[in-house]
C-alpha positions as CSV (number, residue, x, y, z in Angstrom):
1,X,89.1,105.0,135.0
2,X,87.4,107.6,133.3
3,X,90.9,109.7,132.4
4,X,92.2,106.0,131.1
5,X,89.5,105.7,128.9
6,X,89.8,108.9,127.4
7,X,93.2,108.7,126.8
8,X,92.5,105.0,125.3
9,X,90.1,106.9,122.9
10,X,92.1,109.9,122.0
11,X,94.8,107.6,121.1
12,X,92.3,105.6,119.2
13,X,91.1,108.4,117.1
14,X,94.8,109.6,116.3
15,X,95.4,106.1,115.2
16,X,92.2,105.8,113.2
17,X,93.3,108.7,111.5
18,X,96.4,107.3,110.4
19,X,94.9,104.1,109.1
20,X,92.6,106.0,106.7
21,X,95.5,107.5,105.6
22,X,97.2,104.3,104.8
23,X,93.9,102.7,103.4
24,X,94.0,105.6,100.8
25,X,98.0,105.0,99.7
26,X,97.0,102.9,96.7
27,X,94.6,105.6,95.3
28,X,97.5,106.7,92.8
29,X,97.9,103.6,91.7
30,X,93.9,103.4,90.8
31,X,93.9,106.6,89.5
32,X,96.2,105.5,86.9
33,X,94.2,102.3,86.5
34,X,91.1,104.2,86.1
35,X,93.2,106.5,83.4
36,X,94.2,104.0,81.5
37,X,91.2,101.5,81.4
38,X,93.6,98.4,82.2
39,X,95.2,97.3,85.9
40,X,98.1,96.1,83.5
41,X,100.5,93.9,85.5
42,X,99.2,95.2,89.1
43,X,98.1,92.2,91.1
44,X,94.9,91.9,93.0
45,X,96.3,90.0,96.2
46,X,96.9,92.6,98.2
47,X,93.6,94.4,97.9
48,X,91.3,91.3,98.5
49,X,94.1,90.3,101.7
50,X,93.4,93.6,103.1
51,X,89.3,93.4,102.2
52,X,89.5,90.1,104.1
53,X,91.9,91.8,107.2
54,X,89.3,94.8,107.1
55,X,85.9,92.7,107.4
56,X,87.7,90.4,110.0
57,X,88.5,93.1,112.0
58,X,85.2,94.6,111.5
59,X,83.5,91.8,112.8
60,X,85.5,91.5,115.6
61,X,84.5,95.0,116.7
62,X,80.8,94.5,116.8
63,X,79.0,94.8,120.0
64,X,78.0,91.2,120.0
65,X,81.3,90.1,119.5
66,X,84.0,92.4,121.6
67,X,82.0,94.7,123.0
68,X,83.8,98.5,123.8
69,X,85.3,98.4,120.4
70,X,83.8,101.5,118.4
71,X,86.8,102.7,117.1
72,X,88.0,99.4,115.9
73,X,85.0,98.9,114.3
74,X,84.6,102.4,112.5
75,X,88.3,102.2,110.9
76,X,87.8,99.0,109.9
77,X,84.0,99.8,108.1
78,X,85.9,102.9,106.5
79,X,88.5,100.2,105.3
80,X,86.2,97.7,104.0
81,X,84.3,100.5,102.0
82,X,87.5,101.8,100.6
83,X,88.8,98.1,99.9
84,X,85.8,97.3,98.1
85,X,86.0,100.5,95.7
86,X,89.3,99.3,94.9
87,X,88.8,95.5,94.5
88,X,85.6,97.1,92.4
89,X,87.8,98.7,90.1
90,X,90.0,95.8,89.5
91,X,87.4,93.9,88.3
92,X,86.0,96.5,85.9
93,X,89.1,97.1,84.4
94,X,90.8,93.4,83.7
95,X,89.5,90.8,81.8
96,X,90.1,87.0,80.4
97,X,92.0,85.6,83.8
98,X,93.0,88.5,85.6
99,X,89.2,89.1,86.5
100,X,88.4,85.4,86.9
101,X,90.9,84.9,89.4
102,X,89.6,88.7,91.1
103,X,86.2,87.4,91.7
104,X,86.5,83.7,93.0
105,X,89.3,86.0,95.2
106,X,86.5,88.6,96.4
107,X,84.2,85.9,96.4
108,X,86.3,83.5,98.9
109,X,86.5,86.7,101.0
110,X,82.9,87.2,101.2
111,X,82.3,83.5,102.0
112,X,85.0,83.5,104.2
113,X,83.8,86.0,106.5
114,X,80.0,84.9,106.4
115,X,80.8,81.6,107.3
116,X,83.2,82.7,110.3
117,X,80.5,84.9,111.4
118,X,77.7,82.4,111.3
119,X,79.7,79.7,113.1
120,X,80.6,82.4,115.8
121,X,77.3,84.2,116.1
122,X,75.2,80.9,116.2
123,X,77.4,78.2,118.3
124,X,78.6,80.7,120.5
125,X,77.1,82.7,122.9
126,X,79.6,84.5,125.1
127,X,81.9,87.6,124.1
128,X,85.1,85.7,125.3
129,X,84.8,82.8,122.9
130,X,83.5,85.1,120.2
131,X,86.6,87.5,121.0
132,X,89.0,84.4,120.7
133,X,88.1,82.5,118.0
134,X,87.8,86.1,115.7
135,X,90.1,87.5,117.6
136,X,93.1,84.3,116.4
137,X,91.8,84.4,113.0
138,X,92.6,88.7,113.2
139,X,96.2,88.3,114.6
140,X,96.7,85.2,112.1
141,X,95.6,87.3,108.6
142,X,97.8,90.4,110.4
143,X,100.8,88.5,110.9
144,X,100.6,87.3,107.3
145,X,100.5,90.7,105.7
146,X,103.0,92.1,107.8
147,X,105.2,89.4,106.0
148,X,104.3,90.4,103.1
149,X,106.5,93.1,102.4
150,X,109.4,90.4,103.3
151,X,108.1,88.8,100.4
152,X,108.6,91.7,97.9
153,X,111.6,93.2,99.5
154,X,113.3,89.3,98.0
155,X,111.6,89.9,95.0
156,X,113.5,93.2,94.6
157,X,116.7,91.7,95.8
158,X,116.1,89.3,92.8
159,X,116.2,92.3,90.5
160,X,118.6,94.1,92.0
161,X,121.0,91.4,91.5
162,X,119.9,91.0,87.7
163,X,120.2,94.3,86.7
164,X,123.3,96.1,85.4
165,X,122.7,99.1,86.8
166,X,121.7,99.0,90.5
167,X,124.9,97.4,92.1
168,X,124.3,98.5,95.8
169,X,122.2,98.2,98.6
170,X,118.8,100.5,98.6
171,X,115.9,101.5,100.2
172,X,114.1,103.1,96.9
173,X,111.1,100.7,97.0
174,X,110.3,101.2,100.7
175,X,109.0,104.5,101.0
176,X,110.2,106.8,103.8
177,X,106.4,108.3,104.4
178,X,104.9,105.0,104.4
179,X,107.4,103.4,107.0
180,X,106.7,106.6,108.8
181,X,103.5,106.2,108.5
182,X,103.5,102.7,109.6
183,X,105.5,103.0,112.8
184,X,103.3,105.5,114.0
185,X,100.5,103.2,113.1
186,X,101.6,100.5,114.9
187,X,102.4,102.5,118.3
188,X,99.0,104.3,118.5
189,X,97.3,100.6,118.1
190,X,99.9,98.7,120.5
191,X,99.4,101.9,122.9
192,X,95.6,101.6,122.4
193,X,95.7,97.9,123.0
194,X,97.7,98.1,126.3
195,X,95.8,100.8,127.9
196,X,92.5,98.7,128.5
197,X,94.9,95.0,127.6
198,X,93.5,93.3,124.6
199,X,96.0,90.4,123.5
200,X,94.5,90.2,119.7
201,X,95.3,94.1,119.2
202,X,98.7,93.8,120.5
203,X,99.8,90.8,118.8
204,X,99.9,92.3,115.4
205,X,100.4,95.6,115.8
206,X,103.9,94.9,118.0
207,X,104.9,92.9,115.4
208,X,104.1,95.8,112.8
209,X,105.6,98.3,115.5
210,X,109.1,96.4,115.1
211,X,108.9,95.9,111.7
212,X,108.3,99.4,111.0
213,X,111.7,100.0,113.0
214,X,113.6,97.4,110.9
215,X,112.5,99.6,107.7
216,X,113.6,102.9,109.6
217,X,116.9,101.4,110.8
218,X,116.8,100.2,106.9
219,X,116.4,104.0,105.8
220,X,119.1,105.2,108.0
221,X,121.8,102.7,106.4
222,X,121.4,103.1,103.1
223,X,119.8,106.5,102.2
224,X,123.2,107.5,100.7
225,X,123.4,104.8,98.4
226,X,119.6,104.7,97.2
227,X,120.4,108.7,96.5
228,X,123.0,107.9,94.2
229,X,120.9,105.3,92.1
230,X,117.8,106.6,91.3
231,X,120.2,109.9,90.3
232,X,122.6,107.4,88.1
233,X,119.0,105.7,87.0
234,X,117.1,109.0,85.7
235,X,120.4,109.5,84.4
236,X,120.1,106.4,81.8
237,X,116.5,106.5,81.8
238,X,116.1,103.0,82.8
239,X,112.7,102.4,84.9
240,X,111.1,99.5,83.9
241,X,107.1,98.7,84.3
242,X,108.4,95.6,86.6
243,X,110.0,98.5,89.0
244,X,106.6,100.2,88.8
245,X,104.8,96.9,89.9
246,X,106.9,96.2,92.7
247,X,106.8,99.3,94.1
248,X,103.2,98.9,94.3
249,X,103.5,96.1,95.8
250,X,105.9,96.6,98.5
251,X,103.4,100.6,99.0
252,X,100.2,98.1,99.1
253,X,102.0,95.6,101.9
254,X,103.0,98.2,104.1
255,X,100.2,99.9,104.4
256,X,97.5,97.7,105.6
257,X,97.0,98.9,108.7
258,X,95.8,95.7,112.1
259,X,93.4,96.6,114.4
């Protein structure tokens, strides 16, 4: 029991590491927010979906809730912190709408997540039901974000049907590192989750596990052709803001780590 556990913990810690490397992706992104006082056309979505993911998660790694949980609940404090900097940021540097729509976002999460808590905390009493009913809401929010990339990846097919210049398939806004990244991700949490079985861990991060292997598989097919764009693309010159904001996008997506 005792070598299971530390393996469960060593694999925790490996996978904690890759999730704060995965909460920090955006950081470029903000840095060139921060450089130019204005968050342009970059949406706030997928910060406040992960802020909401993170303080989920962090609540369902408290003690009182599922107890032997640290390193869920570390990662997941880290996460929130960094969230917050970023949703932070957003606000400081938008205005008229754009900031409006921010704050009642970072608000709902806030309320969201006190009210869950105080239902849990006060009408129940035992770590099982607090485990399942935090637990569901967890794999639910993971599932959606995991989706999300789907989402862009259309949104890209859109343009890559409009424009005149990309004619062929391409994997240019899926980064390699992050899919990389996120694979990994996904086996050290799935592995964690299996070891000492917990069905809410394992949900998600499977489903992230696979879907990291359909962007691999994706990498594999058409790295060729993507090659020859961007090099016929820097060739005319022609890269739009829109590209720009989707990449972000599709970067911000596939990096929010479940656990």
């Amino acid at each position: 029991m005792v070598a299971i556990d530390t393996m469960r913990t060593a694999v925790g810690i490996v996978g904690n590491a890759i999730s704060l490397g995965l909460f920090f992706s955006p950081l470029p992104t903000f840095i060139r927010i921060w450089k130019k006082k204005s968050v342009e056309e970059f949406s706030v979505i997928p910060y406040v979906a992960t802020l909401l993911n993170c303080m989920l998660w962090m609540v369902y790694g408290l003690p009182i809730v599922h107890p032997n949980s640290t390193l869920v609940l570390t990662i997941n404090a880290a996460g929130t912190a960094i969230e917050l900097c970023y949703v932070i940021l957003y606000l400081v540097f938008s205005d008229g709408p754009k900031q409006l729509k921010a704050l009642l976002l970072f608000l709902g999460d806030l309320a969201i997540v006190g009210v869950v808590s105080a239902i849990v905390l006060i009408f129940f009493h035992t770590h099982e039901r607090r485990s399942l009913i935090i637990g569901i809401l967890c794999v639910i929010f993971c599932i959606i974000m995991y989706l999300a990339p789907l989402t862009v990846m259309l949104v890209t097919l859109l343009l890559m049907v409009q424009s005149s210049v990309i004619k062929t398939k391409s994997v240019e806004y899926m980064p390699l590192s992050l899919s990389v990244a996120s694979f990994f991700n996904g086996l050290c949490w799935t592995i964690y989750a299996l070891i000492r079985f917990d069905l809410y861990i394992t949900i998600p991060n499977t489903l992230g596990l696979l879907f990291s292997i359909t962007q691999l598989v994706l990498h594999v097919l058409y790295y060729k052709s993507t090659k020859m764009q961007i090099a016929e693309r820097k060739k005319k010159g022609e890269v739009g803001l829109t590209d720009v904001v989707v990449v972000d996008s599709l970067k911000r997506s596939m990096s929010a780590p479940c656990h």
